[in-house]
C-alpha positions as CSV (number, residue, x, y, z in Angstrom):
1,X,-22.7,6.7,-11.0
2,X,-20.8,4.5,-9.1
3,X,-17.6,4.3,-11.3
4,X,-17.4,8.0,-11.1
5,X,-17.7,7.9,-7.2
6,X,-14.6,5.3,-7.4
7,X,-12.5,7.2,-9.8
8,X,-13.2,10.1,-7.7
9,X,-12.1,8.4,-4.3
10,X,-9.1,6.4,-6.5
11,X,-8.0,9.7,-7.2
12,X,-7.6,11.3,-3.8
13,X,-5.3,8.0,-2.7
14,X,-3.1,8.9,-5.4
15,X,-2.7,12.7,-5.0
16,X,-1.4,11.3,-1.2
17,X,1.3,9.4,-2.9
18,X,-0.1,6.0,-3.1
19,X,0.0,4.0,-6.3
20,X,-2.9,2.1,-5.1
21,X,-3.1,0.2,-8.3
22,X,-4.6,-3.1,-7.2
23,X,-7.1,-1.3,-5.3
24,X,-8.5,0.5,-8.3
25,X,-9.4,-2.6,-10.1
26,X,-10.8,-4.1,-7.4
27,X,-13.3,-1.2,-6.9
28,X,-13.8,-0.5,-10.8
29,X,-14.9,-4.5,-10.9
30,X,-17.6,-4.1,-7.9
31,X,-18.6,-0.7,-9.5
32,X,-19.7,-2.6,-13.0
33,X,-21.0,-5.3,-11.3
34,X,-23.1,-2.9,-9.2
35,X,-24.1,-0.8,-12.5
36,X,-25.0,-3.9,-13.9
37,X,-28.1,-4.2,-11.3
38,X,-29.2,-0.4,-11.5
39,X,-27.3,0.6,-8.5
40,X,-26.2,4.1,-8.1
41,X,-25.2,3.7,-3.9
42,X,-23.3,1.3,-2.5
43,X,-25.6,-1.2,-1.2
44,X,-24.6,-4.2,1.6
45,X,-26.3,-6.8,0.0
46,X,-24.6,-6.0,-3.3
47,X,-21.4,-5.9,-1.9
48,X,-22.2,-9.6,0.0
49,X,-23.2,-11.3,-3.2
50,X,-19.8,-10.2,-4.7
51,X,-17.5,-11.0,-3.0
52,X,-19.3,-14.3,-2.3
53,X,-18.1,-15.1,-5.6
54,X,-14.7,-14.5,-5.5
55,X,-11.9,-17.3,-6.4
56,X,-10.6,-17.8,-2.4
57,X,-11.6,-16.9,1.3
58,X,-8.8,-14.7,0.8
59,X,-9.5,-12.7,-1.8
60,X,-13.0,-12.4,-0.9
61,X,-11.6,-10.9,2.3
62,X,-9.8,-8.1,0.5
63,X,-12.2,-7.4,-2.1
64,X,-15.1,-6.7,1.3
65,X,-12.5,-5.2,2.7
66,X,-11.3,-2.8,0.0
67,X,-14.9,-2.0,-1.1
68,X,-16.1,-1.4,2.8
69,X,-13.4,1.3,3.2
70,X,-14.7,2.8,-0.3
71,X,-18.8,2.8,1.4
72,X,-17.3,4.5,4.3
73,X,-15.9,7.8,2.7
74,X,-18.9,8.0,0.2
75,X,-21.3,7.8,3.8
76,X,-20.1,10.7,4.7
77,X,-20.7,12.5,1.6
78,X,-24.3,10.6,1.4
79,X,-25.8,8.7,3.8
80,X,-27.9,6.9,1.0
81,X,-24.3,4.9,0.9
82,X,-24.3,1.6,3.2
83,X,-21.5,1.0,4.9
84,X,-21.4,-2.6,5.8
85,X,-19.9,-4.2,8.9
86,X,-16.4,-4.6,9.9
87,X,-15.2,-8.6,9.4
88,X,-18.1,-10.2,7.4
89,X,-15.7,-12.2,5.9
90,X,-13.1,-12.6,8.2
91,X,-10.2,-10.4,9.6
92,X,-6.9,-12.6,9.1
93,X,-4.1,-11.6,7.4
94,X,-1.9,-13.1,4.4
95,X,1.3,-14.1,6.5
96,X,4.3,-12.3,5.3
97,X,6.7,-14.8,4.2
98,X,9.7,-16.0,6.3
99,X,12.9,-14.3,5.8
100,X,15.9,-15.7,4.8
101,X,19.0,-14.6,6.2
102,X,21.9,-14.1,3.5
103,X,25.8,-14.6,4.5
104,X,28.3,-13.1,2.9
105,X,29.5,-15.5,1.1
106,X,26.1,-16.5,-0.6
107,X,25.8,-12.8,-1.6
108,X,29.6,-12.8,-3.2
109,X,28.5,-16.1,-5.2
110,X,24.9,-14.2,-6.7
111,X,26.8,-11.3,-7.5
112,X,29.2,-13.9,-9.2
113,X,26.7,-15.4,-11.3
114,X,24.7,-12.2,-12.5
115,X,27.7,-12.0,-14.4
116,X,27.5,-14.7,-16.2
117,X,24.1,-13.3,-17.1
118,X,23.5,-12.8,-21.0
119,X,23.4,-11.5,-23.4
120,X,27.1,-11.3,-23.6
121,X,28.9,-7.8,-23.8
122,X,26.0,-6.3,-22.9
123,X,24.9,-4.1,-20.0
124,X,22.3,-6.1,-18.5
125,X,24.9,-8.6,-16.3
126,X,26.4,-6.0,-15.0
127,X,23.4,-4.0,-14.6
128,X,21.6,-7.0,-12.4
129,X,25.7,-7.5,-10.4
130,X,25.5,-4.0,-9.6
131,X,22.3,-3.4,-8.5
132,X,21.8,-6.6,-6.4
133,X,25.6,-5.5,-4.8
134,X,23.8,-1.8,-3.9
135,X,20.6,-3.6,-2.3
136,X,22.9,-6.1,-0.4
137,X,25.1,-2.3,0.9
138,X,22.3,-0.4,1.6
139,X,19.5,-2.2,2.6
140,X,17.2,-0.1,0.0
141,X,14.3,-0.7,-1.6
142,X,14.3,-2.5,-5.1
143,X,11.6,0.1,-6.2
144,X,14.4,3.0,-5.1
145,X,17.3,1.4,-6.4
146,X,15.5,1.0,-9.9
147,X,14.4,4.6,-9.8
148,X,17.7,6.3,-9.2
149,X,19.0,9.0,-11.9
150,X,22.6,9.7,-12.4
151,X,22.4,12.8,-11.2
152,X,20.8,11.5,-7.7
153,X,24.1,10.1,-6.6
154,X,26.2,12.9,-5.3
155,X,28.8,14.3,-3.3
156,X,26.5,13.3,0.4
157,X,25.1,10.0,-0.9
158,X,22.0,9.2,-2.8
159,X,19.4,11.0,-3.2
160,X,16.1,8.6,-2.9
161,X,13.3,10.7,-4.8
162,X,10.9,7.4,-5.0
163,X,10.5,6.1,-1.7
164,X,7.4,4.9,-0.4
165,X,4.1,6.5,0.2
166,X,6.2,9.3,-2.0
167,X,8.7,10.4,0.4
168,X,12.1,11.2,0.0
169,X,15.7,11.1,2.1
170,X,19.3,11.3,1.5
171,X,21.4,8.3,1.9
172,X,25.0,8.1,3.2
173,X,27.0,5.1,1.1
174,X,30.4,3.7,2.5
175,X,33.3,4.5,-0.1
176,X,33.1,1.2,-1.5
177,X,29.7,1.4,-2.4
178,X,30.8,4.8,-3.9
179,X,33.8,3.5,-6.0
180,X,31.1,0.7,-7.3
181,X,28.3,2.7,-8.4
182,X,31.5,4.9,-10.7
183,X,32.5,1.3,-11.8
184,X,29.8,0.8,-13.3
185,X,28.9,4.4,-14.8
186,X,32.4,3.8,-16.5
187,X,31.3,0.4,-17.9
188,X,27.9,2.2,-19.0
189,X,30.3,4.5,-20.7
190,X,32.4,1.9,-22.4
191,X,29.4,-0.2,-23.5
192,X,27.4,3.4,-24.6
193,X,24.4,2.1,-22.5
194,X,22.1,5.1,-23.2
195,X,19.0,6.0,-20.8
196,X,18.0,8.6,-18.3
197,X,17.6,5.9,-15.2
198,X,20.7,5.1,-13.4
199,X,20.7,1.1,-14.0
200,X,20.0,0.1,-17.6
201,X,19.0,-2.8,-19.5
202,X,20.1,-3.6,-23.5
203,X,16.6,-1.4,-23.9
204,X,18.1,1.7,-22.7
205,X,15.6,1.6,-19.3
206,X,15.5,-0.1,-15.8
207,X,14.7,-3.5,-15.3
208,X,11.2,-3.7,-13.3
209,X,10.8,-4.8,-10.1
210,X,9.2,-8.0,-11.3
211,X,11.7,-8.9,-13.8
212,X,14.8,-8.2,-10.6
213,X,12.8,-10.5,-8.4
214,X,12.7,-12.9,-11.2
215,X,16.8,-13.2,-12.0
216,X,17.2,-12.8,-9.0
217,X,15.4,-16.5,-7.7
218,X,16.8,-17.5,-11.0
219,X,20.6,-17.5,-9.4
220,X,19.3,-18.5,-6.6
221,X,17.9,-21.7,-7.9
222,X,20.7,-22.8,-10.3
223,X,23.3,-21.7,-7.2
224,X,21.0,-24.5,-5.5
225,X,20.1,-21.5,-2.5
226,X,16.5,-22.8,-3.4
227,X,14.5,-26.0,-4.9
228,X,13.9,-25.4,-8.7
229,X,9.8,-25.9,-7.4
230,X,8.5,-22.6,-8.1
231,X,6.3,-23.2,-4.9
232,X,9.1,-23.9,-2.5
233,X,10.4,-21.2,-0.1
234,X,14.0,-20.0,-0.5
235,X,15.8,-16.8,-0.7
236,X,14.0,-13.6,-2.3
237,X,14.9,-10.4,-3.1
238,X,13.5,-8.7,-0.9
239,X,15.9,-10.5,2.0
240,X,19.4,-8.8,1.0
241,X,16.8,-5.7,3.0
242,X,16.4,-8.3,6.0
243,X,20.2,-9.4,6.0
244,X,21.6,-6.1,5.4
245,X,19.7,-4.9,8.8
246,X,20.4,-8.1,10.8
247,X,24.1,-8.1,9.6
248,X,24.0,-4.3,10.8
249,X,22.8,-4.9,14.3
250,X,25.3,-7.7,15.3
251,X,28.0,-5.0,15.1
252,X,26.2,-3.3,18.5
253,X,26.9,-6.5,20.6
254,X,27.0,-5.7,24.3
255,X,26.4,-2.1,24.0
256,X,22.8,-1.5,24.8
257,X,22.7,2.1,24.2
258,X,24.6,1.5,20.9
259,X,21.5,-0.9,20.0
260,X,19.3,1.9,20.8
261,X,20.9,4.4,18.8
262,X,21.4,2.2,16.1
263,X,17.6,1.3,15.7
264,X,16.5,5.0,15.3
265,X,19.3,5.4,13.0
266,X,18.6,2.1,10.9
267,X,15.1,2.8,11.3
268,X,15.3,6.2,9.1
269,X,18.3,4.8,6.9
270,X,15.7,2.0,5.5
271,X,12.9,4.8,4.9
272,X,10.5,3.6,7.6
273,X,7.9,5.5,9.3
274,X,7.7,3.7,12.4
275,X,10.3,2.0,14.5
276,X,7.5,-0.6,14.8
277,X,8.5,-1.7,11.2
278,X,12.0,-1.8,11.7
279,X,11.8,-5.0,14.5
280,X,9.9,-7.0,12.2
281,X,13.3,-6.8,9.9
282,X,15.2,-8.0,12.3
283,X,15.4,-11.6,13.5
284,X,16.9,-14.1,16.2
285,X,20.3,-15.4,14.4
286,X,22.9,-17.4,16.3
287,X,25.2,-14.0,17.3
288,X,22.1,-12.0,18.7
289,X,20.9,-14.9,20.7
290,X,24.3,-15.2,22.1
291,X,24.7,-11.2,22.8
292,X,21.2,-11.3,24.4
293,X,21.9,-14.5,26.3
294,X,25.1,-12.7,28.0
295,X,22.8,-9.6,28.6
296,X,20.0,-11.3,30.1
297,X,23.1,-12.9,32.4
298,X,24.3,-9.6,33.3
299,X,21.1,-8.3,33.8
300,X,20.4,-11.2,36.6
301,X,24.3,-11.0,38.5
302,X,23.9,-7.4,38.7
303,X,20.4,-8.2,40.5
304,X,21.8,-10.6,43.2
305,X,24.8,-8.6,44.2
């Protein structure tokens, strides 16, 4: 049957390291839907009337797309298996959103106001002030951050067992970062904030990803760093990553081969796997323009004389 053929194929994806979550139910859904017409091989016509009914061009995009890559792998077992054709409903792209660049003294007033987070005397404030103040230092992942142990923050760094697609690295924190983290291991203490993860809530766990992103535009709203319309762009997240690298390449100014050295090295520090998706982090701000202005200048002296 065709639901065993996907929780076959679901299954190899996730042995590799990939949650591959979304992708799952979007095949289990085709696979009933196919089941429900007496198909036991993928068929292109099937997978056509589909995803012709799906809620937007775009989701109908990823739901040919996801299923086409599924028809592939079972071809090879057995032919029988269709594969349709690449693009039938279009190749674009969702557009990643734009970032938004952070400056220090927006970062100091979130930090600020997770504070004044409730419930009062609880862990959870400082919980969200710390780990919003480690992703601002380090440039991490929110996923890494929230799956950090105690015991991953040693003598070198820490120890980042969760990263994506599965791998792992070791990474060096300044001293202040250091002295933070034992800040708030010692208010954990004082507050007898039980739980085997590093940062806790009141429940004795981590907060998930969803619910960080969430306080997180919450400050950023009623700190006025975004419109209170939930549809409005502003500040995510996900950009203390893009400012921390930004912020970290301005200190190469006019030092090329600094520049280049610092890539590879930023490049591994933020878990990447190419360098490729280290210069989509990093973007034109006022000070880089400048430095590349006076380069460019250089660059055409030095050619004249």
């Amino acid at each position: 049957m065709l639901s065993d053929d996907v929780a076959r194929y679901v299954a190899i994806y996730r042995r590799l390291g990939r949650n591959f979550a979304e992708q799952s139910r979007t095949l289990h859904l085709y696979a009933r839907y196919a089941e429900a017409y007496g198909d036991d091989h993928v068929r292109v016509a099937r997978i056509h009337d589909w995803c012709a009914m799906a809620s937007s061009p775009s989701r109908a995009r990823t739901c040919y797309d996801t299923v086409r890559r599924l028809a592939a792998f079972l071809n090879a077992e057995d032919p029988y298996h269709e594969v349709p054709p690449v693009g039938a409903f279009g190749r674009g792209k969702r557009p990643r959103p734009a970032p938004h660049l952070l400056e220090l003294a927006q970062i100091r007033a979130i930090l600020a106001a997770a504070l004044d987070l409730g419930p009062k005397g609880s862990i959870s404030p400082y919980t969200f002030h710390y780990l919003f103040g480690l992703l601002a230092a380090t440039g991490m992942r929110v996923s890494e951050a929230l799956a950090l142990r105690p015991g991953d923050i040693g003598s070198d760094g820490l120890t980042i067992r969760h990263g994506k697609f599965g791998k792992s690295r070791l990474l060096p924190i300044h001293a202040s970062t250091r002295a933070a983290l034992a800040e708030y291991t010692a208010i954990r203490q004082r507050l007898c904030a039980k739980g085997e993860d590093f940062f806790v809530l009141c429940s004795g766990k981590a907060p998930s990803k969803v619910r960080a992103h969430v306080v997180f535009v919450e400050i950023a709203r009623n700190l006025g760093m975004r419109p209170h319309d939930r549809h409005s762009p502003g500040p995510r997240l996900h950009d203390l990553r893009h400012s921390f690298a930004v912020r970290s390449l301005e200190g190469c100014l006019h030092d090329r081969r600094a520049v280049a050295h610092h890539m590879a090295g930023l490049s591994t520090y933020l878990g990447h796997t190419s360098m490729a998706h280290t210069y989509w982090y990093l973007e034109a701000t006022p000070v880089l323009m400048h430095s590349i202005a006076a380069a460019g200048e250089s660059l055409f002296v030095e050619g004249r004389t």
